[in-house]
matplotlib code that plots the C-alpha trace (Angstrom):
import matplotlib.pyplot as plt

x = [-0.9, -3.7, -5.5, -8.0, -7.8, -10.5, -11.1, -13.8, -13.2, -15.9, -15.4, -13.9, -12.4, -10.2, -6.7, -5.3, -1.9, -0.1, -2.2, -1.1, 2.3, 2.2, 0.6, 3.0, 6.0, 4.7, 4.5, 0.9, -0.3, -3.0, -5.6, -8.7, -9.7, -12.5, -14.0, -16.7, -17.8, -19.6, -19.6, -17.8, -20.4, -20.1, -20.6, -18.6, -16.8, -18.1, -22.3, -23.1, -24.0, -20.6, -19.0, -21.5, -19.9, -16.3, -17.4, -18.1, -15.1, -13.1, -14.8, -14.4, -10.5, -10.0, -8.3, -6.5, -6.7, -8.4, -6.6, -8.5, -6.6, -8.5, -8.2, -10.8, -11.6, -11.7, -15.7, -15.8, -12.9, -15.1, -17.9, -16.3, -15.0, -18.0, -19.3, -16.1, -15.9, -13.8, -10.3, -9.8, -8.0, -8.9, -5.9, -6.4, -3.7, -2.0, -1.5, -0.2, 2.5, 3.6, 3.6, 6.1, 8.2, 8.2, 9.9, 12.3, 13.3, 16.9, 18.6, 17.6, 16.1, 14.1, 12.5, 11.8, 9.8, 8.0, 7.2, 6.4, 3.6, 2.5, 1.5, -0.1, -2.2, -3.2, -4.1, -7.3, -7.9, -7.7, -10.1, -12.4, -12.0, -13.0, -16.1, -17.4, -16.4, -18.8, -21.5, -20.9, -19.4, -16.4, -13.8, -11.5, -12.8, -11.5, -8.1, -9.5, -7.7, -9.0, -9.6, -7.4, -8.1, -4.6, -3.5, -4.7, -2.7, 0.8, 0.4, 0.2, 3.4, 5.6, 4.7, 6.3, 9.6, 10.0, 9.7, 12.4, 14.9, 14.2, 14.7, 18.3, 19.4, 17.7, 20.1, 23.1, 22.3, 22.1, 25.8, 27.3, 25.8, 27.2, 30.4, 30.3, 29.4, 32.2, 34.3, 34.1, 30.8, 27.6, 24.8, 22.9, 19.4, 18.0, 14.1, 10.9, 8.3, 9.4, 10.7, 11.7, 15.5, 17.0, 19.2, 20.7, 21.5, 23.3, 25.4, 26.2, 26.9, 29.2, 31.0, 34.5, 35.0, 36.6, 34.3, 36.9, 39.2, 35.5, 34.8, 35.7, 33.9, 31.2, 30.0, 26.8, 28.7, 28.1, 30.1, 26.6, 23.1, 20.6, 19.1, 16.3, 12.7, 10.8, 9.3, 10.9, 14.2, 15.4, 13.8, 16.5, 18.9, 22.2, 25.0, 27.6, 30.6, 29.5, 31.9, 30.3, 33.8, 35.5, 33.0, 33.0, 29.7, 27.5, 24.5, 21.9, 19.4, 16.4, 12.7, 10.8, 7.4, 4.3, 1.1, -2.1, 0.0, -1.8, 0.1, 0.9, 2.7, 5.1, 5.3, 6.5, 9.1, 10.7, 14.2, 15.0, 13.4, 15.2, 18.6, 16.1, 14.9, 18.1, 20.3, 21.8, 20.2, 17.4, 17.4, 13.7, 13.2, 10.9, 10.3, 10.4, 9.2, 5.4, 2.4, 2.4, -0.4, 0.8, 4.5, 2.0, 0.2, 3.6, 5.0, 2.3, 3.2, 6.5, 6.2, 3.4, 5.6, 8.7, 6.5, 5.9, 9.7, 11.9, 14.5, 16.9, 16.6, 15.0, 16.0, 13.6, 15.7, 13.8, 15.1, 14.6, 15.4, 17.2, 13.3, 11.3, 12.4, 13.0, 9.9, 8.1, 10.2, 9.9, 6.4, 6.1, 8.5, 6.2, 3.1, 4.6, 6.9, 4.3, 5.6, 9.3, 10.9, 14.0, 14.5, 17.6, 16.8, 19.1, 19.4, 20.6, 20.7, 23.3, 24.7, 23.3, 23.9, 25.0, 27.5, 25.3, 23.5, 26.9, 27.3, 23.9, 24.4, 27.5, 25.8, 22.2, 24.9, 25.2, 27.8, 31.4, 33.1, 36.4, 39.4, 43.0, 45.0, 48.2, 50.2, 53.4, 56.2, 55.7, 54.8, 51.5, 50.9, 52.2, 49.1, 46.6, 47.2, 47.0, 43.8, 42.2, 43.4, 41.1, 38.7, 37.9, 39.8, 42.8, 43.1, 46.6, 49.4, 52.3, 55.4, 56.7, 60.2, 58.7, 55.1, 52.6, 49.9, 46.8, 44.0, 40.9, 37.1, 35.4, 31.9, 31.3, 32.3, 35.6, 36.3, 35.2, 37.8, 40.5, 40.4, 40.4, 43.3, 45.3, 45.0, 46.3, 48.9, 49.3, 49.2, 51.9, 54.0, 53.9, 54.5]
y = [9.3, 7.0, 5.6, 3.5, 1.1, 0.6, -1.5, -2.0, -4.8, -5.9, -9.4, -11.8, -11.0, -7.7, -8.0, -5.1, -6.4, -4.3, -1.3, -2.1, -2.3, 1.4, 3.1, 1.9, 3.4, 6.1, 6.5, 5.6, 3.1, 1.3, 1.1, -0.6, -1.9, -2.5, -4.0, -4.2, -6.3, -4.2, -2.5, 1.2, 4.1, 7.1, 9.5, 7.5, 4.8, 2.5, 2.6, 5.1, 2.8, 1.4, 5.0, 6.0, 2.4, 3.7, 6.9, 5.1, 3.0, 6.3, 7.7, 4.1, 3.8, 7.6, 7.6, 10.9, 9.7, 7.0, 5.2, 4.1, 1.5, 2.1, 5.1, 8.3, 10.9, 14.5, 14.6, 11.1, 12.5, 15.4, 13.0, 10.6, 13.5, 15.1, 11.9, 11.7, 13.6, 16.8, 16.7, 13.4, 13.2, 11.0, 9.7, 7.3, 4.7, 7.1, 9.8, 7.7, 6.1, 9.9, 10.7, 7.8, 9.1, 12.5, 11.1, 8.9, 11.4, 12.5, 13.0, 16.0, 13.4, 11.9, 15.0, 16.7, 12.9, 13.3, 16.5, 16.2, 13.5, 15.4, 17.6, 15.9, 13.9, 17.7, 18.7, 17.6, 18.1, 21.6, 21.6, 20.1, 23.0, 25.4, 23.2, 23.2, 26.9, 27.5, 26.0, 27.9, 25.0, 24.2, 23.4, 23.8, 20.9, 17.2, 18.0, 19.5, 23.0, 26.3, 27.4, 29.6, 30.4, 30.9, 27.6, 25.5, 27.6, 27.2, 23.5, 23.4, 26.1, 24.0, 20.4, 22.0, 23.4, 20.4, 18.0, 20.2, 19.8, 15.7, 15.5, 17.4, 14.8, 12.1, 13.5, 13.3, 10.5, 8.8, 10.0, 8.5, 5.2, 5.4, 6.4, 3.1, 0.8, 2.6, 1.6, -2.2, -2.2, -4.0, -2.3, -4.4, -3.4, -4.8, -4.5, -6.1, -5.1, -3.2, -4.8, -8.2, -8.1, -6.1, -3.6, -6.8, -8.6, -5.9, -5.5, -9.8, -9.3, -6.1, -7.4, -6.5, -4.5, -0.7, 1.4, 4.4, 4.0, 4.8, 7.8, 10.6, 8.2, 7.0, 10.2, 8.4, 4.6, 4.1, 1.8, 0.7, 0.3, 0.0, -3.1, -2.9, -4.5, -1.8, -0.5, 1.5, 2.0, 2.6, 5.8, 6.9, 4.8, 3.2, 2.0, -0.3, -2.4, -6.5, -9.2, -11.7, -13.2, -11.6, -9.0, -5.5, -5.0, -2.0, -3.1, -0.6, -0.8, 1.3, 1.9, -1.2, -1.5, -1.5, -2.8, -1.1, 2.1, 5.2, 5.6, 9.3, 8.1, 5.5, 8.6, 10.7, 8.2, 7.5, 9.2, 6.3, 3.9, 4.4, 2.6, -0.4, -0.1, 0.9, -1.6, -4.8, -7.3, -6.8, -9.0, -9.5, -10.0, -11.6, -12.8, -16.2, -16.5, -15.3, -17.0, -18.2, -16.1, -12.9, -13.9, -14.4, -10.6, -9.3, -10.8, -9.1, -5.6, -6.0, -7.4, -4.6, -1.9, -3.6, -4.5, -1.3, 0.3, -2.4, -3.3, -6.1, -9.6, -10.5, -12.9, -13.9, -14.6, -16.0, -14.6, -15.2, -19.0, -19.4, -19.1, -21.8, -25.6, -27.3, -29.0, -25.3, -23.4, -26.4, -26.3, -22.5, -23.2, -25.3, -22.8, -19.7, -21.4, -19.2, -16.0, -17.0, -19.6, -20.6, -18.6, -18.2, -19.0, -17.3, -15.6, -12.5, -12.5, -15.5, -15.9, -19.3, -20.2, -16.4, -17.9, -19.4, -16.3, -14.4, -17.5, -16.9, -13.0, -13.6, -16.1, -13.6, -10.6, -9.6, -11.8, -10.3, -9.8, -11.5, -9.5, -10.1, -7.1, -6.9, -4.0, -2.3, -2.3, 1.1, 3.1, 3.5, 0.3, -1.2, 1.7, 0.0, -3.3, -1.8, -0.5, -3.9, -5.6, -3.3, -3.2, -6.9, -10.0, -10.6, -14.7, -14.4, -11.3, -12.6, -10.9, -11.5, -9.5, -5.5, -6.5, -7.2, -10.0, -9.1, -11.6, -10.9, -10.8, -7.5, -5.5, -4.4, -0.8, -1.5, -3.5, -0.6, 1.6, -0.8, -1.0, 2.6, 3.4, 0.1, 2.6, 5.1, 3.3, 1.6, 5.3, 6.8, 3.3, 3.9, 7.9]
z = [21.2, 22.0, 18.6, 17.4, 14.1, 11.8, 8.3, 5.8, 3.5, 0.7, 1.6, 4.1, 7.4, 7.7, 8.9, 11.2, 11.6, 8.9, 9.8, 13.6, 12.7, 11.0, 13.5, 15.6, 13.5, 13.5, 17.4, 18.2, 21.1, 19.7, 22.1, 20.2, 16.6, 14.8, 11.4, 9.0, 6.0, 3.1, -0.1, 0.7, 2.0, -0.5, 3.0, 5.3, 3.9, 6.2, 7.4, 9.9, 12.2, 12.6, 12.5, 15.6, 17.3, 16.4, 17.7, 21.4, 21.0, 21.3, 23.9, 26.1, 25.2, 25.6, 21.7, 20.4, 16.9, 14.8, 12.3, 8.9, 6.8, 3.7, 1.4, 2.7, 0.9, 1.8, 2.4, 3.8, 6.8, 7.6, 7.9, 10.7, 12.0, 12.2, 14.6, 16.6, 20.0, 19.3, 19.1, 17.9, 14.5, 11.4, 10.0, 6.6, 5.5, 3.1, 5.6, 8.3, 5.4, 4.8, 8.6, 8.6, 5.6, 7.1, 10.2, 8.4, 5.7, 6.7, 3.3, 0.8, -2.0, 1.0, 2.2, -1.6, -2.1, 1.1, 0.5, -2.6, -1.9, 1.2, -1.5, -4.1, -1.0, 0.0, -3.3, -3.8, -0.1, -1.0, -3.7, -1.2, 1.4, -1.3, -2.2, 1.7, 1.9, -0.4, 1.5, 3.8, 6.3, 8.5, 6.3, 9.1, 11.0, 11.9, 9.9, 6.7, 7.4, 7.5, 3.8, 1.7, -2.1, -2.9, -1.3, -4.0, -6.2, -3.6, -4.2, -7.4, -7.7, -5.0, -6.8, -9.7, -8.3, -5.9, -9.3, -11.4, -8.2, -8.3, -11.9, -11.7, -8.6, -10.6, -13.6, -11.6, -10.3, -13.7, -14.3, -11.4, -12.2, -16.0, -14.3, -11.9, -15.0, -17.2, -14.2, -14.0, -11.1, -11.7, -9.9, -7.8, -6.3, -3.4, -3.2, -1.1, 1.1, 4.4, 7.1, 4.6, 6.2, 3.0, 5.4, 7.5, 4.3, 2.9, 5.9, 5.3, 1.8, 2.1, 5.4, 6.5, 2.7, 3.4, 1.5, 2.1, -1.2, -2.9, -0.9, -4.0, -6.9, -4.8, -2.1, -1.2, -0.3, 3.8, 6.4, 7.6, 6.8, 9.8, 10.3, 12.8, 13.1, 12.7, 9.3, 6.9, 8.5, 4.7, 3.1, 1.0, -0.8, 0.9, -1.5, -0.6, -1.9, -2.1, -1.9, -4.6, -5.8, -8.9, -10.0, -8.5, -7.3, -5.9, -4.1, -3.1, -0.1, -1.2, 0.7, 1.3, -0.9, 1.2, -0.4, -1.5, -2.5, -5.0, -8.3, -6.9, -4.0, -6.0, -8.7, -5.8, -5.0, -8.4, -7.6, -5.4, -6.8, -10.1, -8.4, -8.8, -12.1, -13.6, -11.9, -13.6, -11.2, -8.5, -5.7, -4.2, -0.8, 0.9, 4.7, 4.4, 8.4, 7.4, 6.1, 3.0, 2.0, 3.3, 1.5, -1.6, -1.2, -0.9, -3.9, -6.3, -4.5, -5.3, -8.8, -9.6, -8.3, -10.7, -14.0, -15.7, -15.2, -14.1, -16.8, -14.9, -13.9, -11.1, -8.5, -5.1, -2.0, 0.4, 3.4, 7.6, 7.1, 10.5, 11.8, 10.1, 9.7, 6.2, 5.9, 6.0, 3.7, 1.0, 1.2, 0.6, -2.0, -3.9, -3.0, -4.6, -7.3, -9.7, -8.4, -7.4, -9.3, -8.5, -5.4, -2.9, 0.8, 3.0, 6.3, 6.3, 10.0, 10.7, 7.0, 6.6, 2.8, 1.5, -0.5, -2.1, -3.1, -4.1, -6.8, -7.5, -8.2, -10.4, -12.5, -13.1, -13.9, -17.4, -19.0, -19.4, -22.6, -23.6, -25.0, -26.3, -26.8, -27.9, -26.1, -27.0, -24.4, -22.3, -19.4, -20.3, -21.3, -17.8, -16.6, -18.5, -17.6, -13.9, -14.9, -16.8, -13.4, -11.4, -13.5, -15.1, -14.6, -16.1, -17.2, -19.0, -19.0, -21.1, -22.1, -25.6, -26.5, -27.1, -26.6, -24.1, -24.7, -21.9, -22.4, -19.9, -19.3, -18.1, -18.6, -22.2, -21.3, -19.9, -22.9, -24.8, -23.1, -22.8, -26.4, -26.8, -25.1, -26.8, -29.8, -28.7, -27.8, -30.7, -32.8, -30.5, -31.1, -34.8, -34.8]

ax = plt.figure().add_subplot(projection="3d")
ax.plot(x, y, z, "-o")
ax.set_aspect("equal")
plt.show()
């Protein structure tokens, strides 16, 4: 479909290329832009004069669709549409995002969050149907829907059951993760803006490990994560096994931020983005390859999507190295040393210095605990010495006459079981 792009911005210049980039996801050949400079029009958004120039635009390019990268509201998108020729469609940022989830959606979590914020965007839409109905309008015109008093209602009704169904995955997908840390895994989160190279460095940082053996205790671990240059390839969440030397760890791909995002669509998305606020490290990632200033804008997304929930560390890797020389990346290092200090520059794509960041991720994990049991001689002992070696790291295992001496390091929780079950041991020794 053949679309036009169009910005207002208060001050400065506009800049289409994110916009562009969107509508492009989403299947539309962009065929013309345009811009204005000024305080927002309460009818239109932008003036009428520049709406009646979009409005010629269309006709000259021969658009299906015009693409606003600003936020309209429900009157303002019967207004522009009421200028357009018929037939063309008004599309705002926040629909175009959701057209784009809608076709990315594939698991069951996905498509109850797109749906979900489908319907919260529609909800006030609806309201506004009822208002021009009223008057005695077209509330079916330019994408507003034809008007039904009972659909305000429906919204309201399916938010509700759509929201109990989330927090009953989001429930059992707390379990699993208290399962995994009772286990010996750290949880690692990898986050950033769309398109930042999060998929392809999962794929480095998980390479050649055989998720199988995890199939039963982990249902949701893949073989592979897509990695392609387009946005939001990740809607869902993607788990995987990472090779970061002796820790276990579980690193999860999750949807990529995207700037200038309503509190109701982030809401909507909280089931996946709680493997990010409840994991034991989040690894932030940002394109290294783009301006500084955009790498800057992108930054504060991510960090005001993170600040009010997020309970881990946080760690920038600078990623897409392999495409700008040293010089460059140390200069943005100094210019954005505010919002990421101490970064780890990598690329994801050729594996340049990923070791690095695996020593990096085992140092930012929480620290290990240090245990010396003392075991009797026995079956199950010789089983939970099996177990502390797959679950922590064993540093001496010495065998003194009728005992076992097992000295080790592992996550507070395994400690907590290892000594648990020493215990028991130690109660059936004495019976």
């Amino acid at each position: 479909m053949r679309a036009i792009v169009a910005k207002r911005v208060e001050r400065g210049d506009a800049d289409l290329e994110e916009i562009t980039d969107l509508a492009r996801a989403a299947g539309y050949d962009v065929v013309g832009e345009l811009t204005q400079t000024r305080e927002e029009d309460a009818a239109y958004g932008f003036g009428e004069g520049k709406v009646d120039e979009l409005a010629a635009l269309t006709v000259d390019r021969d658009a299906e669709a015009v693409i606003v990268d600003n936020r309209l509201g429900p009157y303002q998108t019967y207004n522009i549409g009421g200028k357009l020729p018929e037939g063309v469609e008004v599309v705002d940022r926040f629909t175009l995002i959701l057209d784009i989830f809608g076709q990315r959606a594939r698991t069951r979590t996905a498509q109850l969050q797109v749906e979900l914020a489908e319907l919260r965007y529609e909800l006030p839409r609806a309201e506004a149907k009822t208002s021009l109905a009223k008057r005695d309008e077209r509330p079916g015109f330019m994408g507003l829907g034809e008007y039904d008093e009972s659909r305000e209602r429906d919204i309201k009704n399916q938010i509700a059951d759509i929201k109990r169904e989330l927090d009953a995955i989001a429930e059992k997908e707390e379990t699993r993760r208290e399962r995994r840390r009772e286990s010996g895994f750290d949880l690692v989160a990898l986050a950033g803006y769309t398109n930042a190279g999060k998929s392809t460095l999962m794929r480095r940082l998980a390479e050649d490990l055989d998720v199988d053996e995890n199939e039963d205790r982990h249902p949701d671990l893949e073989t592979t994560a897509e990695s392609e240059d387009r946005l939001f390839t990740t809607l869902g969440t993607t788990t995987r096994r990472a090779d970061t030397g002796r820790r276990d760890v579980l690193l999860t791909d999750t949807v990529g931020f995207v700037s200038d995002l309503p509190h109701w669509l982030v809401e909507s998305f909280e089931s996946t983005l709680d493997s990010v606020y409840h994991a034991d490290l989040v690894l932030l990632v940002v394109d290294a390859s783009e301006p500084v200033e955009e790498m800057r804008e992108k930054l504060v997304t991510c960090h005001d999507t993170l600040y009010e929930r997020n309970e881990a560390p946080i760690v920038t890797v600078l990623n897409k190295i392999d495409r700008i020389d040293e010089e460059e990346f140390a200069e943005k290092r100094e210019a954005l040393s505010a919002l990421a200090p101490n970064p780890v520059a990598v690329s994801g794509l050729t594996g340049d210095r990923v070791d690095e960041l695996r020593d990096r991720i085992e140092a930012e994990l929480p620290d290990w605990q240090f245990e010396r049991l003392v075991l009797p001689m026995s079956d199950d002992t010789m089983s939970l010495v099996s177990w502390v070696h797959d679950h922590g790291n064993v540093e001496a295992e010495e065998y003194e006459g009728e005992q076992i001496v097992l000295e080790f390091e592992a996550p507070p929780s395994v400690v907590e079981r290892a000594r648990a079950k020493a215990s028991d041991l130690a109660a059936v020794e004495s019976v």
